[in-house]
N, C-alpha and C positions, 0 to 999 in steps of 0.2 A: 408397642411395635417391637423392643426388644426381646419380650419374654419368647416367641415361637423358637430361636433360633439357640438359646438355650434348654429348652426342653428336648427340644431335637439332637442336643448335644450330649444330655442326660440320659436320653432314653438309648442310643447307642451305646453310652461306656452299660450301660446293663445289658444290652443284647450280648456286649462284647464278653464281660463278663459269665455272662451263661453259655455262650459262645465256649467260654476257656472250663467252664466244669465240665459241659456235655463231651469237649475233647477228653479228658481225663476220666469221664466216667468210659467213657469207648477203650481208651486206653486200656482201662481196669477188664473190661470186660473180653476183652483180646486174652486177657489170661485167666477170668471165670468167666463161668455159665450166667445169663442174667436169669433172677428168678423175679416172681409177681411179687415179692414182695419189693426188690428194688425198685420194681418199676412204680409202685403206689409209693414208696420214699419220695423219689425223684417227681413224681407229680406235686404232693406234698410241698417237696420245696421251692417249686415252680409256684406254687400258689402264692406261698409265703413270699418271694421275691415279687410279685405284682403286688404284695396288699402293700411291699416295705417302697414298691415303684411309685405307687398310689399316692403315699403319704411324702414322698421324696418330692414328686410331683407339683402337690399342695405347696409344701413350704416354699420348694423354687417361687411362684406362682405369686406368693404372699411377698416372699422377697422382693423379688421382682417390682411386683407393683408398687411396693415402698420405695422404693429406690427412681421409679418413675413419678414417682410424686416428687419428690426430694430434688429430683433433676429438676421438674416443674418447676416448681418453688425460687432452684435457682436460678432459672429463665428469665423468670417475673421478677427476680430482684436487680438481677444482671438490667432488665430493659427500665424499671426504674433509677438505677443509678445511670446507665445512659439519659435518660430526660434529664435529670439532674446535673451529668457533665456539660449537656447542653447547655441546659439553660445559666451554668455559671458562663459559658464561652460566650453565649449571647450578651451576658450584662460586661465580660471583659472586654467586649468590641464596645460597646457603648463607651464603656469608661474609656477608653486608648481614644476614639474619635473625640468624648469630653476634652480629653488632656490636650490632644491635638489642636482644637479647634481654640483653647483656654491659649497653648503657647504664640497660635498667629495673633489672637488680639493682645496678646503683652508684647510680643515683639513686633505689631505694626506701630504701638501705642509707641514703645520706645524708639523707633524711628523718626516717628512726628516729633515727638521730644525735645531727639537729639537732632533734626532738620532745624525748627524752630529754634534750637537754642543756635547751631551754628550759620541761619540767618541773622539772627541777632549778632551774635557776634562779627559775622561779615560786615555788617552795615554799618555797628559801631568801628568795625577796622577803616573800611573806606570813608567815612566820614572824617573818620581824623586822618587822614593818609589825605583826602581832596581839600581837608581845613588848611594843613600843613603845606599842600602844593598847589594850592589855586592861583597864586601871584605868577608862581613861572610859569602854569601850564598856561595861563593866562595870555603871556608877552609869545610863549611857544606856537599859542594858537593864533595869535596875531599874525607873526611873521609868517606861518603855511596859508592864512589866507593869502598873504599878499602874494607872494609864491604863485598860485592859485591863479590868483589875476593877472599876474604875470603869464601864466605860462599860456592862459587861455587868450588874453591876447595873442601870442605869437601863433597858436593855432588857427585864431580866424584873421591874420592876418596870412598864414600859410593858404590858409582854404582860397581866401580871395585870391594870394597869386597861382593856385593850384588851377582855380577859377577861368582866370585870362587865361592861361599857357594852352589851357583846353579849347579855349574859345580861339585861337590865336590857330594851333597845331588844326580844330574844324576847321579853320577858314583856308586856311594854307590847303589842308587835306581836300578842300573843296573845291578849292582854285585848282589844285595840280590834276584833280578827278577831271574838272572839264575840260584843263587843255587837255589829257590825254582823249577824251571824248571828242573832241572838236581835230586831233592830230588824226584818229583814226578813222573820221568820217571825212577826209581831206583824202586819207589814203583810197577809203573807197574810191570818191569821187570822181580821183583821178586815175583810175584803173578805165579803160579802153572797154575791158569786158568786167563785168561786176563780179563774176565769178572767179577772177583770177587773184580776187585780192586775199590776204591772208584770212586765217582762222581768228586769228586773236583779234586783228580789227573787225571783224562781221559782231564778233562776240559781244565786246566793246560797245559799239554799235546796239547791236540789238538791248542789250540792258537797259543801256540808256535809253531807248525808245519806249521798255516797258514801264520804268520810274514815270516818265512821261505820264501814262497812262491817268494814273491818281491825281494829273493837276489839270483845271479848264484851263483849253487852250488860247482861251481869250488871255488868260495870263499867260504864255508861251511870249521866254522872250526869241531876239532874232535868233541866236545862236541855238534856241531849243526846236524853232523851225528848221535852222540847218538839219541839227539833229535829225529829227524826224524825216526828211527828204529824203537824206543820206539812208537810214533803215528800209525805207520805200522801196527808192533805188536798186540797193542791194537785196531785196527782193522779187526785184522785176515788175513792181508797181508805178510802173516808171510814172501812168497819169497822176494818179497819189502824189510822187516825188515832186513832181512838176508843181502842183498848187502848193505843197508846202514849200521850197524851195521861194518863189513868187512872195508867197506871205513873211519870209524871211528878209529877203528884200526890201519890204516896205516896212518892215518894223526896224532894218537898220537905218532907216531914213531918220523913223521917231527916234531912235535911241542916240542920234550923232554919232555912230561908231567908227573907225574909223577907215583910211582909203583901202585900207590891207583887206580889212576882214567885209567889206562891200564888194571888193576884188573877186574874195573866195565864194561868194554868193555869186554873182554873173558868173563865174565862170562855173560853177557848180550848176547853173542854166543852161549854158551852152551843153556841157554833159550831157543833160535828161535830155532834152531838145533832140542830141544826137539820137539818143540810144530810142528817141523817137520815131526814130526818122526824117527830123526835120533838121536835115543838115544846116542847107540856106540860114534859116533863123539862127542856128549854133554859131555859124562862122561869123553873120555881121556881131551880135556879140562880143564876140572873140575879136574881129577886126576894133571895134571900137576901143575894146581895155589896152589893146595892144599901142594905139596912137596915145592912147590916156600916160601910157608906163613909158614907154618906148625910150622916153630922156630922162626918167627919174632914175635919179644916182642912190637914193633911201635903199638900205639893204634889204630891207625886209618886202620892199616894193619890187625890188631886183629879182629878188626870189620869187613875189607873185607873178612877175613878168616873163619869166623861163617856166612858169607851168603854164600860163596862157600862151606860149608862143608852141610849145610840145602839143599843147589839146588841141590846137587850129592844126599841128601836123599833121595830128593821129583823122582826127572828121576830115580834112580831106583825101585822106586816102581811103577812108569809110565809103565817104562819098564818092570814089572811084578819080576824083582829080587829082589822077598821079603828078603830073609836071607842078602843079603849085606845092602839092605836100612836100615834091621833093626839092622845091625852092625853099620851103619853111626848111626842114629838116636839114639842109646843106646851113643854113641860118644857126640853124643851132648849134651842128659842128663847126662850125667856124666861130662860135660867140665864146663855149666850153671846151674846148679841147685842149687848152693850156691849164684850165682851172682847176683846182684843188678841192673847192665844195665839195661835198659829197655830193648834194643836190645836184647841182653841176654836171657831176659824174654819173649820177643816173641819166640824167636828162640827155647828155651826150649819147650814150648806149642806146637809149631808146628812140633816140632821132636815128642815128645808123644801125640798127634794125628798122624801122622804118621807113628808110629811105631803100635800103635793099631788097624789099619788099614791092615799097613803088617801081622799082625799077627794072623787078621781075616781072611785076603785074604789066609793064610797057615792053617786057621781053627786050630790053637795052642792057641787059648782066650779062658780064661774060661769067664763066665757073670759074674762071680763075680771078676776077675780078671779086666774086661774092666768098669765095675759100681767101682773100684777103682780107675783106670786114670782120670774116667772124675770126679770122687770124688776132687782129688788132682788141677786137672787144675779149678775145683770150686773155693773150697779152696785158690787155690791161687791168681784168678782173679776176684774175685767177687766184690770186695771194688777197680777194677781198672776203669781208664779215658780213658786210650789209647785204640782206636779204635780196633788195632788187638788184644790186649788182651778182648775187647770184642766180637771180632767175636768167637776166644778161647771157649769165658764163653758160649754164647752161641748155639756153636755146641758139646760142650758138655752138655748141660742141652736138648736141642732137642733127642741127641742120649741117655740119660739117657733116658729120657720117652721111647722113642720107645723100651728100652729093658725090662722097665715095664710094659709095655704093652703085649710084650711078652710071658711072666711072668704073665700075667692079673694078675698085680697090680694095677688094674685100677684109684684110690684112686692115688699112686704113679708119677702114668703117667702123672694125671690131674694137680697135682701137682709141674712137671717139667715144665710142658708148661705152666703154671699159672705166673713160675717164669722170664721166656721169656716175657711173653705179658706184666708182669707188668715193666719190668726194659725197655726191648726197643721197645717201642710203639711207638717213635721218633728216627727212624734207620739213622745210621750213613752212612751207606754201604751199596752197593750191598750184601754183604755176611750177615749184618745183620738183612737186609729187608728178603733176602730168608730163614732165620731163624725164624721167627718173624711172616712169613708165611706160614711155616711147625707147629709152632705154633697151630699157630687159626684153621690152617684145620685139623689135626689130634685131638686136641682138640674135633672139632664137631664131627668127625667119632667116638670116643670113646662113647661121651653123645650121641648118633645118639643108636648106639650097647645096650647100658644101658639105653634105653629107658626112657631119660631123655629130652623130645621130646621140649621141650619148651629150655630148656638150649640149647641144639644142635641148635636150631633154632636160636637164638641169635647168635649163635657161626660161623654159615654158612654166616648169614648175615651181621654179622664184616670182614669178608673176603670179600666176593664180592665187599661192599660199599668199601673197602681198593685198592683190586689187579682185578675188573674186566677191568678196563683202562691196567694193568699193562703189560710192554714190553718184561720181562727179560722171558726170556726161562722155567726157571724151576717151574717160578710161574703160567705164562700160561696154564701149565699142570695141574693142579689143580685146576681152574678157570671153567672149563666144571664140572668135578665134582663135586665142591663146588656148581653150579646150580644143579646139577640131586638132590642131595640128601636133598635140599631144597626145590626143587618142591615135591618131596616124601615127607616129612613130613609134607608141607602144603595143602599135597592133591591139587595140581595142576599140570600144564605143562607148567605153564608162565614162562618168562624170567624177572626177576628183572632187571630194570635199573638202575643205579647209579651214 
């Protein structure tokens, strides 16, 4: 394939060549004539130059092709010493993985060797090192057992006292679980209306009714029938109440319990009974505990004695027998009104509201007589903590206003409910929230009338934002009109959200 590309090369240095005489022969002939005899030279040597072209030709030709064999030749030696480089490469990778693979097994061998030898020598080191120390390590290991047994002593004798103190703090914990149980279902009991009593006793209450559940009540002792009464009760299941209350009873027969807590069962009778409607049966009851207690000096009999002589006040004014309730209730304040009890102190407060009541319901009040009672139960519960004494304070400062109002004291009136909104804004109770909420809505109804249209306004919309969610019965009631009379003054017909 090389030879074309030099003949082609050859064959123009001659064209080039004749190329350069035929100029010169023209040259020549610019200054002679050409004659036939030039012209048959110049053929002549035209020939001669093809036969010397010919022959030039050949030998390239011959060259050539020697020299393509020679190339050959060295091709084919060239690709034989490559196999050969191979194949040395091939047998040096053999040998280098031989050697490789020769130095892992000398050097794992020499590892075992030199493991083995320096287990050997370990075992010989500690054999004479535990020959040399077995006496002490001996007396050493003695005394950490005893140690030992010492110490593990004191831990189960910790455990056992860890043991009691648990058993001791359950029992205690369990004891103080039921008086509060048994103090909060006393508190219902003695609530006039079941609704009025707190949140946390209902609570109280109802838990422990659903403990209950998990035990037969054939095993119910007395105080678990209270319980349960009590739950009924404050539910408004009052027949429920009733046969539990009853079975309470008879099981504090079986149990010999004592005069106190057989007290708080009848009279816990008398209650449902009422809230029955069977006044009659509630009072002989009530009549009975009463001659029972009437001379017992026992403190704690004292104190069941002033809730039986309150509960016969409250049923007969239920029961419309104003003049006896307000012979119980005059009873009262005259037994408590020097006393320091607390107990005492409620029960006083609630005998004169009670009695101011009967005595309204006989239309025998004067307004300046009854703007006195609630004067005195000011007076005397205004600087107090306890809850009933503040529901006391404040259904007496509510019914104050309303009787200034009356009286369009208006000034006055604002004034009573001023003192509500600002002492219990954060109600303890049921009975202090519905107070709290007589409050702020008779409040705006006054500013509403005194065309104090921006005050009223404020005053309607602290209400709603408080008691438009709200559950309780008597506040509900107030919650329609607390809208009406806010859309009136704001000239609308929307519903505020809240």
């Amino acid at each position: 394939m090389a030879v074309r590309p030099i003949h082609m090369i050859a064959r123009k240095i001659l064209l080039f060549v004749g190329l350069c005489l035929a100029l010169v022969a023209s040259a020549s002939e610019l200054s002679q004539p050409v004659t036939q005899t030039d012209v048959q030279q110049l053929q002549q040597q035209i020939q001669v130059f093809d036969k010397e072209l010919a022959v030039l030709k050949e030998v390239t030709s011959n060259r050539l092709d020697a020299q393509d064999k020679r190339v050959g030749d060295i091709g084919l030696w060239t690709g034989q010493q490559a196999n050969y480089m191979a194949t040395i490469s091939n047998h040096s990778t053999l040998v280098g993985i031989g050697i490789t693979v020769i130095t892992i097994a000398v050097g794992f061998l020499a590892f075992i060797s030199t493991r083995n030898r320096a287990i050997t020598e370990a075992k010989a080191a500690s054999a004479s090192w535990f020959s040399e120390k077995s006496i002490e390590l001996n007396k050493e290991i003695d005394i950490l057992r005893k140690k030992a047994l010492s110490a593990q002593k004191e831990v189960d004798d910790h455990v056992i006292e860890t043991k009691l103190g648990i058993n001791k703090i359950a029992a205690d914990t369990t004891k103080n679980l039921s008086e509060l149980v048994i103090k909060a279902a006393e508190n219902i009991i003695n609530q006039p209306n079941s609704s009025q009593s707190s949140q946390e006793d209902l609570d109280t209450v109802k838990l422990a009714n659903q403990n209950l559940e998990e035990k037969p009540e054939i095993e119910f002792t007395a105080e678990e029938h209270f319980v349960r009464a009590t739950a009924d009760y404050s539910a408004k299941r009052f027949e429920s109440a009733l046969i539990s209350i009853e079975k309470a009873i008879r099981k504090s027969w079986e149990e010999s319990i004592s005069a106190e807590m057989h007290s708080k069962y009848i009279n816990a009778r008398a209650v449902i009974l009422s809230a029955l409607n069977r006044h009659e049966e509630a009072l002989m009851l009530l009549d009975h505990l009463e001659q029972c207690f009437s001379h017992d000096t026992t403190p704690l009999l004292d104190v069941q004695f002033s809730k039986i002589i309150v509960n016969k006040g409250l049923i007969l004014n239920i029961s419309e027998r104003y003049e006896d309730a307000i012979e119980v209730f005059n009873k009262i304040i005259s037994l408590f009104s020097q006393s320091d009890l607390l107990l005492h102190r409620q029960h006083f407060s609630k005998a004169l509201i009670g009695k101011i009541r009967s005595l309204k319901c006989l239309n025998k009040l004067e307004v300046e007589d009854e703007i006195k009672f609630y004067n005195e139960i000011e007076n005397r519960n205004k600087n107090e903590t306890d809850v009933t004494l503040q529901e006391h304070l404040a259904i007496a400062l509510v019914s104050k206003g309303i009787i200034f109002g009356s009286l369009e004291k208006h000034d006055d009136e604002i004034a009573e409910y001023n003192k509500v909104i600002k002492k219990f804004d954060n109600e303890k109770s049921a009975t202090l929230r519905q107070q709290f909420a007589y409050a702020v809505f008779n409040k705006g109804v006054v500013l509403k009338d005194l065309k104090r249209t921006d005050e009223a306004i404020d005053s309607f919309q602290t209400f709603l934002q408080k008691y438009a969610k709200d559950n309780q019965h008597e506040i509900r009631e107030l919650v329609d009109s607390a809208q009406e009379y806010l859309n009136e003054l704001q000239g609308t017909n929307d519903e505020i959200s809240f």
